[in-house]
C-alpha positions as CSV (number, residue, x, y, z in Angstrom):
1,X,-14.7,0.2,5.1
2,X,-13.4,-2.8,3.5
3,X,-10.0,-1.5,2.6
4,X,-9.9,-0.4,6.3
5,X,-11.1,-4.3,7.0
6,X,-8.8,-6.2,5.3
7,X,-5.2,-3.8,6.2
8,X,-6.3,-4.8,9.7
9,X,-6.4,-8.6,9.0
10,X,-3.2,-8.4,7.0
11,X,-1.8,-7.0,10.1
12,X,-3.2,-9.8,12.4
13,X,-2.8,-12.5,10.1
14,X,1.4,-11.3,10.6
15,X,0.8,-12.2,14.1
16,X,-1.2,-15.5,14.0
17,X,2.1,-17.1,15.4
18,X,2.4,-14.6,18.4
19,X,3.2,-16.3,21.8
20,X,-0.1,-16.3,24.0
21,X,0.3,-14.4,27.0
22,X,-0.7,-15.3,30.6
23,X,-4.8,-14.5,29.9
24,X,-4.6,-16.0,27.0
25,X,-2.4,-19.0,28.2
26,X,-5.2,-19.4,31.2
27,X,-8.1,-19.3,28.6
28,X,-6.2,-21.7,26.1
29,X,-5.2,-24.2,28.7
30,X,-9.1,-24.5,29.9
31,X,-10.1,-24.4,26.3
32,X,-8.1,-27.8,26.1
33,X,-9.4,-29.4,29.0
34,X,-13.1,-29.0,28.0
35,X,-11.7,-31.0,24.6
36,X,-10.6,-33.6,27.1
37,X,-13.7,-33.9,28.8
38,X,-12.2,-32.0,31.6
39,X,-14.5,-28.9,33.1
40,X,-13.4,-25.7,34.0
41,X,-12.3,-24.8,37.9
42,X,-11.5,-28.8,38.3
43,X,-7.5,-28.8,37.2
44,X,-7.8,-24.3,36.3
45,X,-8.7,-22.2,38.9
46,X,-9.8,-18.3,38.4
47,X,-12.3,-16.1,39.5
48,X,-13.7,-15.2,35.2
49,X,-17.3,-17.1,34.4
50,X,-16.2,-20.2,31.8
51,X,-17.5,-18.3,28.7
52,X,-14.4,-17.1,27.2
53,X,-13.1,-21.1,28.4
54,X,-15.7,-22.6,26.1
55,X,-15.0,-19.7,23.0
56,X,-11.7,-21.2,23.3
57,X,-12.4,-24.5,23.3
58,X,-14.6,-23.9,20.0
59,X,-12.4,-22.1,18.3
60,X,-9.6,-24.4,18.8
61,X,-11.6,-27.4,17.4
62,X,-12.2,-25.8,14.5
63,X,-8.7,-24.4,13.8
64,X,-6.5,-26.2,15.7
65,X,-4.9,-26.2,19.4
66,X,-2.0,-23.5,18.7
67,X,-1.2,-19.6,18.9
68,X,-2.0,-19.4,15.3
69,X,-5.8,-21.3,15.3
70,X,-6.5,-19.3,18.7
71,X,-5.6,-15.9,16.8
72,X,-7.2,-16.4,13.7
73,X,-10.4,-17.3,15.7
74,X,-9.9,-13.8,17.2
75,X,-9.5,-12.1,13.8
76,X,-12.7,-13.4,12.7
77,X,-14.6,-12.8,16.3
78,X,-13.3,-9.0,15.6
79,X,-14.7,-8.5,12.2
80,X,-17.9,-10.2,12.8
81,X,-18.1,-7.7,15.3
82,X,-17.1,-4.7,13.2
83,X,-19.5,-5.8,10.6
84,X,-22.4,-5.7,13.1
85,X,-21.4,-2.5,13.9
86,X,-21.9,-1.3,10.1
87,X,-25.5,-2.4,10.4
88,X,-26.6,-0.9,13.6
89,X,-24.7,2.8,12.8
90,X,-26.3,2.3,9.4
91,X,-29.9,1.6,11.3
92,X,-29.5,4.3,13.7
93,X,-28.0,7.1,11.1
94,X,-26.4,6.1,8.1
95,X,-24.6,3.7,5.8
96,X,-21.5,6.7,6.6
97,X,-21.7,6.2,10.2
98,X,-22.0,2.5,9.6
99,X,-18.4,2.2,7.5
100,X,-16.9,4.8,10.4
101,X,-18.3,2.5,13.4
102,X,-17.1,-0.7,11.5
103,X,-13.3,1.0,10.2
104,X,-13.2,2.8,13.9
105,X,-14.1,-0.6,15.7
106,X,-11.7,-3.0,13.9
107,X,-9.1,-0.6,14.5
108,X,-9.1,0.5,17.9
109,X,-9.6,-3.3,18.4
110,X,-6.4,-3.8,17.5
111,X,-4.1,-1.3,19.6
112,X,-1.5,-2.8,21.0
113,X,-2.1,-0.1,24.2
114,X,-5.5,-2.6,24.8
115,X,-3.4,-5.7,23.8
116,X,-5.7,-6.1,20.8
117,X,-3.6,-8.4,19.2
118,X,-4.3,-11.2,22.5
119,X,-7.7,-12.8,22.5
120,X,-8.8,-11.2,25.9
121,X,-12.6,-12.2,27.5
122,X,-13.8,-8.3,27.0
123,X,-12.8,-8.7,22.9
124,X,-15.6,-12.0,22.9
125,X,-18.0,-10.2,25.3
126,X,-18.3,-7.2,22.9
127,X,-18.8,-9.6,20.3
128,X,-21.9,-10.8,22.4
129,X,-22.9,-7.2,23.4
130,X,-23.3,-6.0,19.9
131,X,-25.4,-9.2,18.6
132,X,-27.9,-8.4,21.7
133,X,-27.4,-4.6,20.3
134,X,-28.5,-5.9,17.1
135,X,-31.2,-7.9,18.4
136,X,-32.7,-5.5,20.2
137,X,-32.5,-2.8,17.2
138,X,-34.4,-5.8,15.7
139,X,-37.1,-5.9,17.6
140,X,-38.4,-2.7,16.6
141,X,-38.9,-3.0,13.3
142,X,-42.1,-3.4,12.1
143,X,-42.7,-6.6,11.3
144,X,-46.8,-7.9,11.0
145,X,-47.7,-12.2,10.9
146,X,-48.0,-13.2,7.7
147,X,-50.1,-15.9,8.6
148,X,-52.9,-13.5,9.9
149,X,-55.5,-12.7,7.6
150,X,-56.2,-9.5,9.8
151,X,-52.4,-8.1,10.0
152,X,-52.2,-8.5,6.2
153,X,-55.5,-6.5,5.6
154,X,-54.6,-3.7,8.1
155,X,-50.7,-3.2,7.8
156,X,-49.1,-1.1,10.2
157,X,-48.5,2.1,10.6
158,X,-44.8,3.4,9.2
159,X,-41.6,3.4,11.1
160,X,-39.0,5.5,9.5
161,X,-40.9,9.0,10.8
162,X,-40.5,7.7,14.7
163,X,-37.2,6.0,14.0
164,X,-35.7,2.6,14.6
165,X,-35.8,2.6,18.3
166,X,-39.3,4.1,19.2
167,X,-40.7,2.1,21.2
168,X,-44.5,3.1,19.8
169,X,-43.4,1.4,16.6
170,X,-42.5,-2.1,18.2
171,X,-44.7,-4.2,16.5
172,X,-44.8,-6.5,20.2
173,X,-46.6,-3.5,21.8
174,X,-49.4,-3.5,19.4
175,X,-52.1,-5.2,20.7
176,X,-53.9,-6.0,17.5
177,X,-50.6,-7.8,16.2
178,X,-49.3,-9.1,19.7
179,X,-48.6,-13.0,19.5
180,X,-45.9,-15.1,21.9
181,X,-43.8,-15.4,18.5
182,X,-43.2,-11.4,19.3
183,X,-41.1,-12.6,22.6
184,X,-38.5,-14.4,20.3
185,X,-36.6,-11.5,19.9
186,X,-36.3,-9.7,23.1
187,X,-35.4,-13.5,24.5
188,X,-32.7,-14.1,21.7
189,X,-31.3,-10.3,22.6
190,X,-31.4,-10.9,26.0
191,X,-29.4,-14.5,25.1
192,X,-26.9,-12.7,23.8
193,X,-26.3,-10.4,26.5
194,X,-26.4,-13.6,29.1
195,X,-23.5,-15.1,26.9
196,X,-21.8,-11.7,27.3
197,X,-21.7,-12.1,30.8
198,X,-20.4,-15.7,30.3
199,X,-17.5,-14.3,29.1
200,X,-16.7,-11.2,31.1
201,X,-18.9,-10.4,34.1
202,X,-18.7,-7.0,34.1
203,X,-21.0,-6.5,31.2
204,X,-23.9,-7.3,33.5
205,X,-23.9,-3.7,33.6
206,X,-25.0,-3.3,29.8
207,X,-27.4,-6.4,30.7
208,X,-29.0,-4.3,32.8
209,X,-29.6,-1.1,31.3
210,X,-31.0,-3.2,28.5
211,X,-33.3,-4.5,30.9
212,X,-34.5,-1.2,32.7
213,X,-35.0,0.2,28.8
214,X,-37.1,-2.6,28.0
215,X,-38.9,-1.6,31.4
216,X,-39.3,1.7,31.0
217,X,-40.7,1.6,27.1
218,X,-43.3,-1.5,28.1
219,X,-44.2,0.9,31.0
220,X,-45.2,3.8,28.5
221,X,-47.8,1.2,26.9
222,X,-50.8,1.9,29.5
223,X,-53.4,1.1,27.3
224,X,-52.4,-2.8,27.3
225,X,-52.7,-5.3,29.4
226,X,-50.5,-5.9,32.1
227,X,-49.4,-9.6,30.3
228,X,-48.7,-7.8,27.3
229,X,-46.0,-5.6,28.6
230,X,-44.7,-8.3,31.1
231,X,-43.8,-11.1,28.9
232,X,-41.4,-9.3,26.6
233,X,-39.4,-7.8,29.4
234,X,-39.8,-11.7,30.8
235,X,-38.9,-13.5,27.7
236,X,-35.8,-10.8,27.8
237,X,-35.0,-11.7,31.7
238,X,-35.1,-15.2,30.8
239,X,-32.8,-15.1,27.8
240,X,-30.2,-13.0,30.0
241,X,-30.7,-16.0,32.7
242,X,-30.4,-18.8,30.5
243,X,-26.6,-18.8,30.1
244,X,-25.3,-18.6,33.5
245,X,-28.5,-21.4,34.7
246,X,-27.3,-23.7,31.7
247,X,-23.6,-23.3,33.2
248,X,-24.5,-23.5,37.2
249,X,-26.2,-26.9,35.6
250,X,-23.6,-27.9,34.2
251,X,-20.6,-27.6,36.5
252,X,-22.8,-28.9,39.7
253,X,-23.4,-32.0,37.4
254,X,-19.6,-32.3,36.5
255,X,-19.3,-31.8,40.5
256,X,-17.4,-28.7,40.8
257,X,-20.1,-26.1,41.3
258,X,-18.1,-25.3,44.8
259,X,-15.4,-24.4,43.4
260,X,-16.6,-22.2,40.6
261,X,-19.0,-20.2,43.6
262,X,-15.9,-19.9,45.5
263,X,-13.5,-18.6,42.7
264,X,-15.9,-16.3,40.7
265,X,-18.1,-14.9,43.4
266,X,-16.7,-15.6,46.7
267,X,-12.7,-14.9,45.8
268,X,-13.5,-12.1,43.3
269,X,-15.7,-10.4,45.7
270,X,-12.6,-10.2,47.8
271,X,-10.1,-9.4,44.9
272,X,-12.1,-6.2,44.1
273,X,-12.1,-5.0,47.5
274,X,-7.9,-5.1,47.6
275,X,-7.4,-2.3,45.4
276,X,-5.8,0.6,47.1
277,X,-8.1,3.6,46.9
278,X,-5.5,6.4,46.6
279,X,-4.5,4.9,43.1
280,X,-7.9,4.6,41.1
281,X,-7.3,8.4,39.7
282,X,-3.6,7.1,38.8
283,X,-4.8,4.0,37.1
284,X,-7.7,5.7,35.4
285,X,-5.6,8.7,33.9
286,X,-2.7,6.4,33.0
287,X,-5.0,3.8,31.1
288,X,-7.0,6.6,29.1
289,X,-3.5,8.3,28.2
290,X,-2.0,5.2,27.0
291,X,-5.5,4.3,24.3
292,X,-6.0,7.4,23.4
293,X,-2.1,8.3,22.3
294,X,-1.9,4.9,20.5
295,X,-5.0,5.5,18.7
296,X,-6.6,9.2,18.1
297,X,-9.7,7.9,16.5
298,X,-10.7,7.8,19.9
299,X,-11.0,11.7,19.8
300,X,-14.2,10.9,17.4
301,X,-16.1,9.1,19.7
302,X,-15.4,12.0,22.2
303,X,-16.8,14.5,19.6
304,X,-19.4,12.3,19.0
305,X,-20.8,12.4,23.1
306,X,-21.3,16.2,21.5
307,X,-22.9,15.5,18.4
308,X,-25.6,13.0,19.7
309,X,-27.2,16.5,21.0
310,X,-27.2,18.8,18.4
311,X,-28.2,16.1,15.2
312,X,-31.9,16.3,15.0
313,X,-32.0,13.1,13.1
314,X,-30.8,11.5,16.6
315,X,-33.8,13.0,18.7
316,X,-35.2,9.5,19.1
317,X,-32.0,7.5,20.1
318,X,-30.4,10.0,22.5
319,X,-31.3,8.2,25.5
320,X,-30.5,4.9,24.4
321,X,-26.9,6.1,22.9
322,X,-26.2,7.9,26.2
323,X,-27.2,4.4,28.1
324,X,-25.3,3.0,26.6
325,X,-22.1,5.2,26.8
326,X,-23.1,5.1,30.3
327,X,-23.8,1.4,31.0
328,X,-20.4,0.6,28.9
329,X,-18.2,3.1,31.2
330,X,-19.5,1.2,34.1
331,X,-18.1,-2.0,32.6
332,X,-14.2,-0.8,33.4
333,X,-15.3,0.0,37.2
334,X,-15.6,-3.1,39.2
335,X,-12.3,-3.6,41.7
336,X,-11.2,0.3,40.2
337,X,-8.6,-1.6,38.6
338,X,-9.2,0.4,34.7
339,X,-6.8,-1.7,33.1
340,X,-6.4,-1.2,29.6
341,X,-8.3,-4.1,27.9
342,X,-11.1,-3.9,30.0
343,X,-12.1,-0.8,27.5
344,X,-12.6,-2.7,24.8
345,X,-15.8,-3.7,26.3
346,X,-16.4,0.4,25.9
347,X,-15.2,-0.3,22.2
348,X,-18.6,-0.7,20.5
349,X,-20.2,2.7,21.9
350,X,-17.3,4.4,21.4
351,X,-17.2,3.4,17.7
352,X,-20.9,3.6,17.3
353,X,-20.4,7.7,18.6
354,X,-17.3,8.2,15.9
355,X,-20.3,7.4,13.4
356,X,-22.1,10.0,15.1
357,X,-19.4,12.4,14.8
358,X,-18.5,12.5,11.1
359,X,-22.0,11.4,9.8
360,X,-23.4,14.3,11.6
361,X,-20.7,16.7,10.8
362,X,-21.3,15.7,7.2
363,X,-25.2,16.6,8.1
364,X,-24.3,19.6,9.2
365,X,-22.2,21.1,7.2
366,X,-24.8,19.9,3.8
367,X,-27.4,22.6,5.3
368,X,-28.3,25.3,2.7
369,X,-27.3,28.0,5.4
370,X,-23.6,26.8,5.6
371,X,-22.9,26.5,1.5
372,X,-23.1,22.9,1.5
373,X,-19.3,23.0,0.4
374,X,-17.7,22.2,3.1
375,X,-19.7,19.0,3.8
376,X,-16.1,16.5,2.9
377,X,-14.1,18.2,5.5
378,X,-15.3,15.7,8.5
379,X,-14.8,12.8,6.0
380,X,-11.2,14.0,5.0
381,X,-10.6,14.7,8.4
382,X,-11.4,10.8,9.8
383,X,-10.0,9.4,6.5
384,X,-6.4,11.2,7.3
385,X,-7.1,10.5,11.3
386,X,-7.4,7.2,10.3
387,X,-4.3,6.8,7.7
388,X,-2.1,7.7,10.4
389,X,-3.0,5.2,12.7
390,X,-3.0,2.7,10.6
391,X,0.6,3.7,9.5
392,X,1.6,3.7,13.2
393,X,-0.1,-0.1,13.5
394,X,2.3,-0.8,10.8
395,X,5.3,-0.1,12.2
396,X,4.2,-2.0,15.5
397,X,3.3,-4.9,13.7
398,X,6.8,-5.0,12.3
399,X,8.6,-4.6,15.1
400,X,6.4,-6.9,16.7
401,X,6.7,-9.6,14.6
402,X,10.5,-8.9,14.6
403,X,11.1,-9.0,18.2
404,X,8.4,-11.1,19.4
405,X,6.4,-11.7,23.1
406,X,8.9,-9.3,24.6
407,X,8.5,-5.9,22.4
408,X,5.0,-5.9,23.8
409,X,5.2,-7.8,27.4
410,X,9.1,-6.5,28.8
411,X,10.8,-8.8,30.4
412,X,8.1,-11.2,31.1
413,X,8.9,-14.9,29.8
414,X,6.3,-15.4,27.5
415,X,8.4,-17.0,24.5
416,X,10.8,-18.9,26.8
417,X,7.1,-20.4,27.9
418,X,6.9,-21.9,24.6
419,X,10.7,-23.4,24.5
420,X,10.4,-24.9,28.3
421,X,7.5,-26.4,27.5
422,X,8.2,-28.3,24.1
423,X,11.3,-29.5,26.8
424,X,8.6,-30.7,29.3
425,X,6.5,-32.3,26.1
426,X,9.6,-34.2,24.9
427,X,11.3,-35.3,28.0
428,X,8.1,-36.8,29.5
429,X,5.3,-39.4,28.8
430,X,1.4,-37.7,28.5
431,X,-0.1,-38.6,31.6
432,X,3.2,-36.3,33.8
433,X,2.1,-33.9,35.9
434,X,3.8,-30.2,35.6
435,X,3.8,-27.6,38.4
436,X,4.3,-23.5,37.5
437,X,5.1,-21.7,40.7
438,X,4.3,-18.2,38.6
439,X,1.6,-16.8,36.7
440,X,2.7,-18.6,33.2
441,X,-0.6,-21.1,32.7
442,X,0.4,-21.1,28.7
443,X,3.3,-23.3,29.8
444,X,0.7,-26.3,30.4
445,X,-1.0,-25.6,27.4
446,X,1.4,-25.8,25.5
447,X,3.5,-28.8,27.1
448,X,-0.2,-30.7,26.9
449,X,0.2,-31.8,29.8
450,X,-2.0,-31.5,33.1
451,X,-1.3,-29.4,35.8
452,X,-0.4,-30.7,39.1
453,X,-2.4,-28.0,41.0
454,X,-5.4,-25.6,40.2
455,X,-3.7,-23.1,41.1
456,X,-2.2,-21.5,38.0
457,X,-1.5,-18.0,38.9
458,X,0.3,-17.7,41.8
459,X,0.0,-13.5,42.3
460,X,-3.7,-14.3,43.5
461,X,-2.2,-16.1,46.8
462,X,0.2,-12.6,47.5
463,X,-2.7,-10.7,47.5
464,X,-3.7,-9.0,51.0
465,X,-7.3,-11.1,51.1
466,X,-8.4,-13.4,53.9
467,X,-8.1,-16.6,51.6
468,X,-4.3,-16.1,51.0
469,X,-3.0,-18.3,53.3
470,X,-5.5,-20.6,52.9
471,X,-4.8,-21.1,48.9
472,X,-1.0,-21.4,49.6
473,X,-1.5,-24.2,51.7
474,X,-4.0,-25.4,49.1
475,X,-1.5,-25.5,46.2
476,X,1.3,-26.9,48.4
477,X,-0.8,-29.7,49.5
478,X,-2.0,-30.6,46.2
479,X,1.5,-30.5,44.3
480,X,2.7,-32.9,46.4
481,X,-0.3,-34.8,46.4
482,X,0.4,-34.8,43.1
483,X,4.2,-35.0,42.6
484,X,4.5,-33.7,39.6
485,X,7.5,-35.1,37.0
486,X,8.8,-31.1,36.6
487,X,8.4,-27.7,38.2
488,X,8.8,-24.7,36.6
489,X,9.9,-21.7,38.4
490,X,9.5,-17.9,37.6
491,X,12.0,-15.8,39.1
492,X,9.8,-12.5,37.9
493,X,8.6,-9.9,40.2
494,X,5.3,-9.5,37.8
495,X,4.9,-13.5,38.2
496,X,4.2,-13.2,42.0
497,X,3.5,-9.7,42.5
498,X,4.6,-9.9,45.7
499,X,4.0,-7.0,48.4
500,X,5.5,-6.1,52.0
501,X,2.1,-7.8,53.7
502,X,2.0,-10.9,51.5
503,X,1.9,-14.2,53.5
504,X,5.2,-16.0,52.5
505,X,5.1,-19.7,53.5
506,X,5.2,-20.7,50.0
507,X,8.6,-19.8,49.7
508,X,10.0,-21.5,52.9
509,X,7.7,-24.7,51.7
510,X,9.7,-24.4,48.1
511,X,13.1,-24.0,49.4
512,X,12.6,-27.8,51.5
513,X,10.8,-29.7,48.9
514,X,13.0,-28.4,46.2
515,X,15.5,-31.0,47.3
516,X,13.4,-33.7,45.7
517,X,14.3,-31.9,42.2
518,X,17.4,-31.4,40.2
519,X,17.9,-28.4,38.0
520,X,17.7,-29.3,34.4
521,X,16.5,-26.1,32.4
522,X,17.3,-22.6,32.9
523,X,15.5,-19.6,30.8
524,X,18.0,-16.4,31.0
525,X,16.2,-13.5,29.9
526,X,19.1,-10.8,29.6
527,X,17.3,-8.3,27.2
528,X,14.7,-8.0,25.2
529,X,16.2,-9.6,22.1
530,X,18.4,-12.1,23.8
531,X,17.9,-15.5,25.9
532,X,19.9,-17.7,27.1
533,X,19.2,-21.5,27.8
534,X,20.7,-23.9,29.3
535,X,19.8,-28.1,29.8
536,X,20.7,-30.8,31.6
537,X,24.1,-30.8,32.9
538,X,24.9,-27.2,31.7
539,X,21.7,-25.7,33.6
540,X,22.9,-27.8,36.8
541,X,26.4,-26.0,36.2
542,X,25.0,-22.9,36.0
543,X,22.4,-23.3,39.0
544,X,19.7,-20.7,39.9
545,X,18.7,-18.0,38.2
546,X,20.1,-14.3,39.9
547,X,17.8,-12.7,37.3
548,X,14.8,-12.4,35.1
549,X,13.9,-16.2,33.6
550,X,12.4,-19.5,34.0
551,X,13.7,-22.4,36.4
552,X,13.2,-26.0,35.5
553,X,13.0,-28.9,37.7
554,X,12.7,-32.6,37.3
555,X,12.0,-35.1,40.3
556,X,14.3,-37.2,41.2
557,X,13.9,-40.7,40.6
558,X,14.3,-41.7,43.8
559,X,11.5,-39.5,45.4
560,X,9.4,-40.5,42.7
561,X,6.3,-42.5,43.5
């Protein structure tokens, strides 16, 4: 498992230097602000709760405001969680299932089909999701008060013969042991499932089956008093509640609680409605085609939706794994969108089944009525599994670190992000304002400079949703409110996403206030492996972009305030 471990980081730690892409731009640029003082949906504008904003923002005090700090701050976020994955498959089965959670986890984490190597929102809401795991594995061990003369005399009953995750073993449950102190864990579980949230809403959904298992065991316990089974559930329900009540307080105090409502419940309930039915199938089959070819161990958790069923040492934790598998599935649902990184929310199940799968083949095959020779064979079988993909990470490691941003994101301009903006960074003072008419938010971040408008993706105002037109006049008004110093334009399709019903006055708006600008940067993106710039007099020669690139603009001084 270590081995496994550390040929992972070796392969992340050749990427530390990776451009960030647009999430990760969106995520780093909000990051920054909170060090300013600045709060999220005030200069940043998306419909995704500020967790992931704040991770940022943490990890980038600690190891700096760059590609490399935010990436190493994801290398450690994914091994912390593969290591919590060795304890909980070693508390439900085995130290074996353990190693083949944590290899399996760290790995798939990384496929480049998921864009492992980006620090995405669902990568630090698993992180959450397996601490509450962990937690709430936790709270049923059997644990009396040492302070109490009467626990000590009459320890409980043992644990191991009901397993882990009985709920007649929780020592909260027992009424001669109960004490408040017994809440602590179900509230610190439920904690971490409320930050999980923070960080990607969708895994409410493994919030909530959580909370209906709690339900259902403190149910079971007839013979206590109706307190005694309420306040655990309680202390859970507040622990899940505490996050998102700590950051409603904190954003109405920093006086943009309207604009957070708006984006993340009142937009996004609208964004999830535009998806076109007729696709989901489409979407769905193409996103489990593209994880499962770039990583078979995938295959093991399948197996291991089997095995659950037929290893009698998991009798106790069936229903809670298949919960689970359910709850976690449910996470890639909302908007039927099934885009690839949304599984890796899925990630921690799925790893925690591959455990399943080749502890309990192991189990199997060790009975005295099968020869108890063959017992290796599922180990080989993972171990050579698992040496192929990590050969195949390998080689996409090298060829991304040899071609860069556009091996893995086509024709997009996410390196010519980074050269524009050290442009913009040297060619004006701090306090400029920068526009992006596109989706490329990592061009403020790394420019460090403010953005004229909150808008910051501009695909959200093509979409067919009753605030479109709304937003465009929104973002119009507020650049030139703002008259930013440059403007940076994406001539990308994928940029604006536009669509045959989009509203288009942004575009007739652009085309008359671009005569305040000149052209002084142009990005060129001719192939994957070659760019073309051009500054100042030589980008005013060769005018507009006819293709795939960046545009940059700089007001005039005469139309300067």
């Amino acid at each position: 498992m270590f081995v496994v471990l550390a040929l992972v980081a070796v392969g992340r730690l050749q990427l530390l230097n990776f451009p960030l892409e647009r999430d990760e731009g969106e995520y780093a640029y909000a990051g920054q602000l909170i060090l300013q003082g600045i709060p999220p949906y005030e200069l940043a504008y998306n419909m995704k709760f500020p967790g992931t904003y704040l991770a940022y923002a943490a990890i980038m005090a600690g190891f700096g405001e760059t590609p490399f700090g935010i990436h190493f701050g994801l290398l450690l976020v994914t091994t912390a969680t593969a290591v919590m994955l060795y304890w909980l498959g070693k508390r439900l089965l085995d130290a074996l299932a353990g190693a083949v959670a944590a290899s399996s986890y760290a790995v798939m984490a990384a496929s480049t089909a998921m864009f492992g190597n980006a620090a995405h929102a669902t990568i630090f809401g698993a992180c959450c999701v397996v601490a509450g795991l962990c937690l709430l594995t936790r709270c049923a061990e059997s644990k009396g008060d040492a302070a109490s003369p009467k626990v000590a005399a009459v320890p409980p009953p043992p644990v191991a013969s009901r397993g882990i995750l009985d709920i007649r073993a929780w020592s909260f449950f027992r009424p001669s042991t109960f004490d408040l102190r017994h809440c602590l864990r179900p509230a610190t579980a439920g904690f971490m499932f409320g930050l999980a949230i923070l960080m990607k809403q969708h895994a409410l959904f493994i919030a909530l089956w959580a909370g209906l298992l709690l339900l259902a065991w403190s149910l079971r316990r007839k013979e206590l008093r109706i307190g005694q089974r309420a306040l655990p559930l309680l202390a859970f329900a507040a622990g899940v509640l505490l996050p998102f009540g700590w950051c409603c307080g904190w954003l109405w105090h920093a006086g943009v609680f309207g604009k957070f409502w708006f984006w993340t419940i009142d937009y996004a309930r609208a964004y999830v409605a535009i998806n076109h039915r007729e696709d989901i199938l489409r979407q769905l089959s193409w996103s489990l085609h593209s994880i499962f070819a770039d990583c078979w161990l995938w295959w093991f958790a399948v197996a291991g939706c089997g095995v659950i069923w037929l290893d009698g040492r998991l009798r106790s934790v069936r229903g809670w794994l298949a919960g689970l598998v359910v709850a976690s599935g449910l996470t890639t649902v909302p908007g039927f969108y099934f885009r690839t990184h949304y599984f890796h929310l899925v990630l921690p199940v799925a790893a925690l089944l591959a455990g399943c799968a080749v502890s309990g083949g192991v189990a199997w095959l060790r009975h005295p009525a099968r020869g108890k020779r063959w017992w290796p064979v599922p180990v080989a079988l993972y171990v050579s599994v698992l040496t192929a993909v990590l050969i195949h990470d390998a080689d996409v490691v090298a060829v991304l670190s040899r071609v860069g941003g556009h091996a893995l994101h086509g024709l997009e301009p996410v390196p010519e992000s980074q050269v524009v903006a050290a442009y913009i960074q040297s060619q004006s003072p701090a306090m400029a304002r920068v526009a992006v008419l596109g989706s490329e938010p990592q061009i403020y971040f790394y420019s460090h400079r403010h953005s004229a408008t909150g808008y910051i993706y501009i695909y959200g105002l093509m979409e067919p949703q009753p605030f479109a037109m709304r937003m465009q006049h929104e973002m119009m008004a507020e650049i030139e409110t703002n008259a930013p110093e440059f403007v940076v334009y994406s001539t990308i399709d994928s940029s604006w996403q536009r669509r045959p019903d989009s509203v288009r006055d942004i575009f007739n708006w652009w085309a008359a206030y671009r005569t305040n600008y000149d052209l002084v940067g142009v990005a060129e993106v001719s192939s994957l492996v070659e760019t073309h710039y051009y500054w100042d007099a030589d980008a005013a020669r060769h005018g507009p972009l006819k293709g795939v690139g960046l545009e940059l603009y700089r007001r005039r001084a005469a139309s300067a305030k």
